[in-house]
C-alpha positions as a printed Julia matrix, in Angstrom:
427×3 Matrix{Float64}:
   6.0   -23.18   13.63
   3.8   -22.88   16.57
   4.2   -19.42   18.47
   5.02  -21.63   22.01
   7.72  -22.56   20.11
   9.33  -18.82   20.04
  10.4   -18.64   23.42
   7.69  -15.5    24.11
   6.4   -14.95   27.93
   3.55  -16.29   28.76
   1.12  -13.57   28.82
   1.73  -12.64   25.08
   0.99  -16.77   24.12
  -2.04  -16.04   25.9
  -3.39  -13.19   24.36
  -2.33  -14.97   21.31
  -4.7   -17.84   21.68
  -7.47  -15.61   22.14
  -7.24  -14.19   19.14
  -7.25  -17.38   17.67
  -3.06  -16.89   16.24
  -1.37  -20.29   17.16
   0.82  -20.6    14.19
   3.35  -17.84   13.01
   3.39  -16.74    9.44
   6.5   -16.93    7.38
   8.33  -13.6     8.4
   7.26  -13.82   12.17
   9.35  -17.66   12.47
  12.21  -16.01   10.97
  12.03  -12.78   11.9
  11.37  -13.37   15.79
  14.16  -15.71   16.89
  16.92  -12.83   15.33
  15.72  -10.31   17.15
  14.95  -11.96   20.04
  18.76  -12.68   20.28
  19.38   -8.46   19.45
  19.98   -8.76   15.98
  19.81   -5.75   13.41
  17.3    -6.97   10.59
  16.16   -5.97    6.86
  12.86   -7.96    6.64
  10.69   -7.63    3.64
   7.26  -10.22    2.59
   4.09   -9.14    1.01
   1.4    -7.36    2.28
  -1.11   -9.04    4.73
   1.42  -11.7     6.18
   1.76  -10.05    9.86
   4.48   -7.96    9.61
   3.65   -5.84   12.29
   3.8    -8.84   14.78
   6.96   -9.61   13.52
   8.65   -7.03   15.2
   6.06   -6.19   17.65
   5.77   -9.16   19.72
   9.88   -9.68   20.36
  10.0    -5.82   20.99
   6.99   -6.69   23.91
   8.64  -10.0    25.15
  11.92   -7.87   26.04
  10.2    -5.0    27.74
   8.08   -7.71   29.64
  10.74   -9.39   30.93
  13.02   -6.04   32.13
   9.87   -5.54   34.5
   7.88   -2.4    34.98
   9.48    0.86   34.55
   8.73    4.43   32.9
  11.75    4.22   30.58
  11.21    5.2    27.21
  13.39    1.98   25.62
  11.44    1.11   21.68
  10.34    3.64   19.28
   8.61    2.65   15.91
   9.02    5.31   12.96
   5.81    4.51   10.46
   5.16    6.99    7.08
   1.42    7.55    7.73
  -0.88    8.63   10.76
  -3.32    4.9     9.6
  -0.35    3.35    9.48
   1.43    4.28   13.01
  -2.23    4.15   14.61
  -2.6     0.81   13.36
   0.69   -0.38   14.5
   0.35    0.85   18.35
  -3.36   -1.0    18.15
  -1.6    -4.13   17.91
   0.72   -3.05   20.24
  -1.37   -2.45   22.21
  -3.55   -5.96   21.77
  -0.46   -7.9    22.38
   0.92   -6.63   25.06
  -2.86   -6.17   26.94
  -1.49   -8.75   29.92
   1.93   -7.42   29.94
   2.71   -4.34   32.13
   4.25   -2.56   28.57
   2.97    1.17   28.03
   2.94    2.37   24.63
   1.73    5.82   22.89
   1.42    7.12   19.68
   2.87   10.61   18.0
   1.63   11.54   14.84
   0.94   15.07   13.18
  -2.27   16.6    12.05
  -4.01   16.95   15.48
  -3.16   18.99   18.53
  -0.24   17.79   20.48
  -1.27   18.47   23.77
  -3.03   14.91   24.76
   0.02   13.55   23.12
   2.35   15.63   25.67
   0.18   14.34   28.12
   0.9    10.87   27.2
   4.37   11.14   27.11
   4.43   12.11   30.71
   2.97    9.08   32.09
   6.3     7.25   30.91
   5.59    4.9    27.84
   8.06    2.37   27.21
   7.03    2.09   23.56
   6.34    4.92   21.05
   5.21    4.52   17.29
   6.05    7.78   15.77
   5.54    9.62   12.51
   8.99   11.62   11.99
   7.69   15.34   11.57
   6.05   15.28   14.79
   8.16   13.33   16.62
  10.89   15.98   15.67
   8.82   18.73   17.1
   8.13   17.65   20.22
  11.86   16.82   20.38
  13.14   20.1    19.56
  10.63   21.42   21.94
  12.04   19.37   25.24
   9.05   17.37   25.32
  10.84   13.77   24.94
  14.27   12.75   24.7
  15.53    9.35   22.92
  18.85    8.88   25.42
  17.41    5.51   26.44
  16.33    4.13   23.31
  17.66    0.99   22.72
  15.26   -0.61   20.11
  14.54    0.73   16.64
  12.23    0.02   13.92
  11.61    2.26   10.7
   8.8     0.67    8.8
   7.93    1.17    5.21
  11.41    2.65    4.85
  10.79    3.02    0.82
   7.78    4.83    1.39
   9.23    7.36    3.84
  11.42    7.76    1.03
   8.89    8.68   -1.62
   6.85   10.95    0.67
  10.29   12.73    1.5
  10.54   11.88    4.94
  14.42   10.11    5.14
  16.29   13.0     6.36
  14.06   13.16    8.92
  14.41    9.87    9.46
  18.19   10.38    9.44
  17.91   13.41   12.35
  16.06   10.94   14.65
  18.54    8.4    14.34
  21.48   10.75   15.01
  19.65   11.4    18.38
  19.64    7.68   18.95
  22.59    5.94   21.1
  25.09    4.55   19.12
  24.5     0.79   20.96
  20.99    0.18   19.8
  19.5    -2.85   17.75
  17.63   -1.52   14.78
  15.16   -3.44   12.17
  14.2    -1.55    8.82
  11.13   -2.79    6.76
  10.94   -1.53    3.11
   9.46   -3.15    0.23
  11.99   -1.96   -2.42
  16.09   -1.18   -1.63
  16.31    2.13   -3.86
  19.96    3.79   -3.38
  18.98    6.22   -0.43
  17.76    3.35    1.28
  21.4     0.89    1.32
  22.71    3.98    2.18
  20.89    4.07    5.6
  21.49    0.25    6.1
  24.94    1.05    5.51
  24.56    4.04    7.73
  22.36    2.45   10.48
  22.27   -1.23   11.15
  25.09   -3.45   12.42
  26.04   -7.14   10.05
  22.26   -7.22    9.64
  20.66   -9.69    8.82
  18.3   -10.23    5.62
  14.73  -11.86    6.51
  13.01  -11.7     2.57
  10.28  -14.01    2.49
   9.01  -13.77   -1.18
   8.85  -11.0    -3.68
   7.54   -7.76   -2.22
   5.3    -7.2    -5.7
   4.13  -10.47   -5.84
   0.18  -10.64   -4.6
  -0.76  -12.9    -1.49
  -1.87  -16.28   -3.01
  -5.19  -16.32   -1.3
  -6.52  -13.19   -3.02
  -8.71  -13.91   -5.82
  -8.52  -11.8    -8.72
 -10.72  -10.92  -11.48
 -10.69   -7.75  -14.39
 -13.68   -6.08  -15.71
 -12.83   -4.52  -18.9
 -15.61   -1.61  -18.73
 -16.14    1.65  -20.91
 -14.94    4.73  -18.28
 -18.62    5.93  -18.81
 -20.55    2.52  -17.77
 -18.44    2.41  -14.42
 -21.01    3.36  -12.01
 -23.73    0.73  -13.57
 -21.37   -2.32  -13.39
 -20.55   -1.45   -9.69
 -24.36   -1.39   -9.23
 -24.53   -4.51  -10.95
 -21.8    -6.21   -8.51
 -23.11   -5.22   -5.43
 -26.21   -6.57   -6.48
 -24.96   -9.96   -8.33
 -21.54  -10.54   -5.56
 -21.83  -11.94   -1.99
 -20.26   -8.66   -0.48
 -20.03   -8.66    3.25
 -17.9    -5.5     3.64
 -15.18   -3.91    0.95
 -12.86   -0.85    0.4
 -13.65    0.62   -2.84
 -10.49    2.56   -4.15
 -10.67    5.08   -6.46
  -8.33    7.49   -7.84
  -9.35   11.22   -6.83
 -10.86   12.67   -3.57
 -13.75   14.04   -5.99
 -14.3    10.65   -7.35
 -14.55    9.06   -4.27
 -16.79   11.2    -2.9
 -18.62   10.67   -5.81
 -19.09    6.75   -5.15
 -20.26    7.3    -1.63
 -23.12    9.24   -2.52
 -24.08    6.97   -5.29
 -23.11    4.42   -2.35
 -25.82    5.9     0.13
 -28.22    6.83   -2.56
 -28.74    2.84   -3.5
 -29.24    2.28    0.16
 -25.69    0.55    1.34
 -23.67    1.89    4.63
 -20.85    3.96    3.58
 -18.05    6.74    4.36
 -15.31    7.79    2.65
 -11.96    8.83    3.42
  -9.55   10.72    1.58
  -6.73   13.81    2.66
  -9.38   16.4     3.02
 -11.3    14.58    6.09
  -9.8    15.19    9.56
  -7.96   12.96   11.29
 -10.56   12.0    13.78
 -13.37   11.6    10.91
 -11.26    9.08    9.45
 -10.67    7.02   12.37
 -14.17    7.48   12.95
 -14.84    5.86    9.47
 -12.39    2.91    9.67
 -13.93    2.16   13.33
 -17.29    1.85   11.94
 -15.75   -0.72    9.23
 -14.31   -2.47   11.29
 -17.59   -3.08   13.82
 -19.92   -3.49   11.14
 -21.24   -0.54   11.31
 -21.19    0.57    7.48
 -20.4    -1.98    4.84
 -18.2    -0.07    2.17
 -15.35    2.13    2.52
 -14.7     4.65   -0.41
 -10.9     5.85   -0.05
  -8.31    7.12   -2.17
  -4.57    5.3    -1.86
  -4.28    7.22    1.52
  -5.79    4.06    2.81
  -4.03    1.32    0.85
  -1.54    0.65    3.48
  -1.93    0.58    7.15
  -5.45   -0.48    7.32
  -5.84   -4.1     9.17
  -9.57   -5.17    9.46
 -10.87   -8.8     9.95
 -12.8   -10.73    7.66
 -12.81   -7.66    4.92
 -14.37   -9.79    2.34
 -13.4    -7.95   -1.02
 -11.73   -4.65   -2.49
 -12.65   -3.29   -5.69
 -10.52   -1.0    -8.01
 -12.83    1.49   -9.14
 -10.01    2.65  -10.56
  -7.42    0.81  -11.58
  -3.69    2.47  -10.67
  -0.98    3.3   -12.36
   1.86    1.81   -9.91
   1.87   -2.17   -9.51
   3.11   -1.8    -5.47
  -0.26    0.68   -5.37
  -2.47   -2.52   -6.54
  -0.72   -5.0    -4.53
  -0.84   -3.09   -1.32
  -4.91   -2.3    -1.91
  -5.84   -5.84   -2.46
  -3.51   -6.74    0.49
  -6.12   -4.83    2.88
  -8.59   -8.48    2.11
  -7.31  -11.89    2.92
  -5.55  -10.91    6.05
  -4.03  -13.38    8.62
  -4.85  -16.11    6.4
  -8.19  -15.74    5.62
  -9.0   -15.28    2.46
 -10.47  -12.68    0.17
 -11.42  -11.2    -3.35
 -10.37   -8.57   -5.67
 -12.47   -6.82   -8.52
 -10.83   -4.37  -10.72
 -12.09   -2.34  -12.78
 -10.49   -1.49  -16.42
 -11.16    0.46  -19.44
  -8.69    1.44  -22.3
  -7.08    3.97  -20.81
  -5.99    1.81  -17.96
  -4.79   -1.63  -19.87
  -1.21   -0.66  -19.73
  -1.56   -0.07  -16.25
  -2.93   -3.62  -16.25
  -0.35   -4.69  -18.15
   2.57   -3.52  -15.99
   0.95   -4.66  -13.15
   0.77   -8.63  -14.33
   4.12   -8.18  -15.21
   5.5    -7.17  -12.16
   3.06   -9.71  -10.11
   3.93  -12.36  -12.67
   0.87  -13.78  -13.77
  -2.11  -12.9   -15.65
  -5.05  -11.62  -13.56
  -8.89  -13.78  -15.5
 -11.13  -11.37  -17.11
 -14.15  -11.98  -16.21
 -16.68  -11.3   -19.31
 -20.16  -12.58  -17.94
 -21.2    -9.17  -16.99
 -23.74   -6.73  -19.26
 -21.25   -4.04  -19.37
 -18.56   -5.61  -20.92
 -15.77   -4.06  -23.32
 -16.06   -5.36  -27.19
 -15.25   -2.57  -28.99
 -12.46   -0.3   -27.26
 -10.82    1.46  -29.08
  -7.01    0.45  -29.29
  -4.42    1.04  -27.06
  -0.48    2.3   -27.77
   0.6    -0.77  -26.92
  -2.51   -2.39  -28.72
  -0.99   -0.82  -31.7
   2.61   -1.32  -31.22
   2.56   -5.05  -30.7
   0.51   -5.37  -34.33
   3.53   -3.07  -35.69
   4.76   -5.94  -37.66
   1.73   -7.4   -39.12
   0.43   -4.02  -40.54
   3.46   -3.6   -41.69
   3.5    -7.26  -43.68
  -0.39   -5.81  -45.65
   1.75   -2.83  -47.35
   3.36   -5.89  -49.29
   2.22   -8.53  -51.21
   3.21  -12.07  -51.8
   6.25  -10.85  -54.35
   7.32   -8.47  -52.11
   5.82   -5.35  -53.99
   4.44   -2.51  -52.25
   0.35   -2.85  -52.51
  -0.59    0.61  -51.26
  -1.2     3.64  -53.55
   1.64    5.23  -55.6
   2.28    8.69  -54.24
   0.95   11.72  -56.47
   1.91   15.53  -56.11
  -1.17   17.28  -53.84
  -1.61   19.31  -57.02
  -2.13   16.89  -59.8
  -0.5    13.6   -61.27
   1.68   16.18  -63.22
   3.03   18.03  -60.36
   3.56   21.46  -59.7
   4.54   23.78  -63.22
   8.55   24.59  -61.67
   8.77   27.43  -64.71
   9.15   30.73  -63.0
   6.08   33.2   -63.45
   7.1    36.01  -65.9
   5.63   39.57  -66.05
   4.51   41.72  -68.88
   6.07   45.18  -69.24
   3.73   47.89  -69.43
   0.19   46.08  -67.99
């Protein structure tokens, strides 16, 4: 469906077709139309499949059309600082020809320009909940006139502890509000607050939330931990790389990789919990304009980032939760374009490989024709628990009778003497 055909005002269609978005993805044609009409939604698709528009543009289209005013009337809850900053930036692009004001709240920085901002009257504000509830409890903003609600990334916001926050902020909300919740998985705590907070909603699922987004290539390098660093060399060297996030497990370790990074000559930064704020937008700016070629984060980046024509991520290494993987290779082939994925593997890390093509549902190639391959790793658990049955078929033969070695006392073929010592009288 073209997005002319979604009833939006005029000045979002034209922004729009500027960027070069004619057609809507999957979860923007259905998710649009129900909340243009005030709906409460659950929406859920895979990473990469715009999302954000989804809810953003409606949102825009209604506050266009109610004309200018100062009245606070949408806020957007997000789990991250990337994420909520990335969310108002698109805001912010959509709505550039409409007279909508929108500002962001997030912790980690210094409230004050953020107090300033609120004072100019936004009509839109994308919110992470801690700070939002300080600046409430300090008489800063009130949420009387909210009438539009969106908590993104719900199941997140569970996992990092955030959903009685969440819950406080929406007992400040008025009752007569429409509300749209985003999460990737429905754990308990979650149907409780779509119980709790949304009226008959209804459910926009547009495939499985693990699965991977089809245009993604993906390849495995099986790799000894210790010859990491050389095949990385090796790709950057062999692969057509335009620009990539390299993920890897620890802040340490990715600091690591950007100095090896800089040291071979490449652009690079590196972001991670321990760089401010500011730094890291600093960094994902200078991705995103070409500045520097690689970015070296840890999973603090692996949701939230949205940068054109990323051309591949690599796994240094690989993680341990299948959303985590999906979510890091969803930062390439954005919008529809499409992208690669490199991962790296040694033995330690095939059964995360192996829980993560079983909750995908397919088997990600191995690619072999590399100098650093793995032959001889050693076995795995799982390596050794699916051969249970044929070592346990070589302790018999044909007949049926055991082929290994009788057992013998650890003293002798005789055993231990069991006659109790005796003692002579008098010696």
């Amino acid at each position: 469906m073209l997005f002319n055909e979604l009833n939006l005002v005029d000045p979002i269609l034209e922004v729009l077709k500027k960027k070069g978005y004619l057609e809507a993805t999957a979860i923007q044609e259905q998710a649009i139309p129900y909340i243009l009409e005030g709906r409460d939604l659950i929406g859920s698709s895979q990473t990469g499949t715009g999302k954000t528009a989804a809810f953003a543009l409606p949102i825009l289209n209604k506050l266009a059309l109610d004309g200018k005013n100062k009245d606070l009337k949408a806020l957007i809850l997000a789990p991250t600082r990337e994420l909520a900053i990335q969310i108002e930036e698109d805001i912010h692009t959509y709505g550039n020809l409409t007279k909508v004001t929108s500002t962001i709240i997030y912790g980690g920085v210094s409230p004050i320009k953020q107090i300033h901002k609120l004072k100019t009257g936004p009509n839109i504000i994308v919110a992470t909940p801690g700070r939002l509830l300080d600046l409430i409890s300090k008489g800063y903003l009130n949420l009387e006139l909210i009438d539009q609600l969106v908590i993104d990334e719900a199941d997140r916001m569970l996992d990092m502890g955030m959903i009685h926050e969440v819950r406080k902020i929406i007992s400040k909300l008025p009752e007569k509000r429409q509300t749209m919740l985003f999460s990737a998985t429905m754990p308990d705590e979650i149907k409780n607050l779509v119980s709790d907070s949304l009226i008959d909603p209804v459910d926009v699922s547009i495939s499985p939330t693990s699965s991977t987004v089809d245009k993604v290539k993906q390849k495995i390098y099986l790799v000894d931990k210790g010859d990491k660093v050389a095949l990385l060399q090796h790709l950057l060297k062999k692969e057509k790389i335009s620009s990539a996030i390299i993920f890897a497990r620890t802040k340490f370790r990715a600091n690591d990789i950007n100095e090896l990074l800089q040291e071979y000559g490449y652009t690079s930064d590196v972001i991670h919990g321990e760089r401010s704020q500011s730094a890291r937008q600093r960094t994902i700016r200078d991705l995103k304009k070409g500045n520097i070629k690689f970015l070296v984060a840890t999973d603090l980046a692996s949701r939230g980032l949205d940068i054109d024509d990323l051309s591949h991520v690599i796994n240094y290494d690989l993680t341990s939760i299948p959303e985590t993987y999906v979510h890091r290779i969803g930062r390439t082939a954005r919008a529809g374009s499409e992208g690669i994925a490199l991962s790296f593997c040694d033995s330690e890390e095939k059964r995360f490989l192996r829980v993560i093509q079983k909750t995908i549902g397919k088997k990600i190639d191995v690619e072999k024709d590399h100098p650093y391959h793995l032959r001889d790793a050693k076995p795995t658990f799982a390596d050794l628990e699916s051969s249970r049955e044929e070592r346990q078929k070589k302790k018999y033969d044909i007949k049926g009778t055991s082929t290994g070695r009788k057992k013998t006392s650890r003293r002798g073929k005789k055993g231990p003497s069991r006659k109790p010592k005796t003692f002579k009288k008098g010696v």
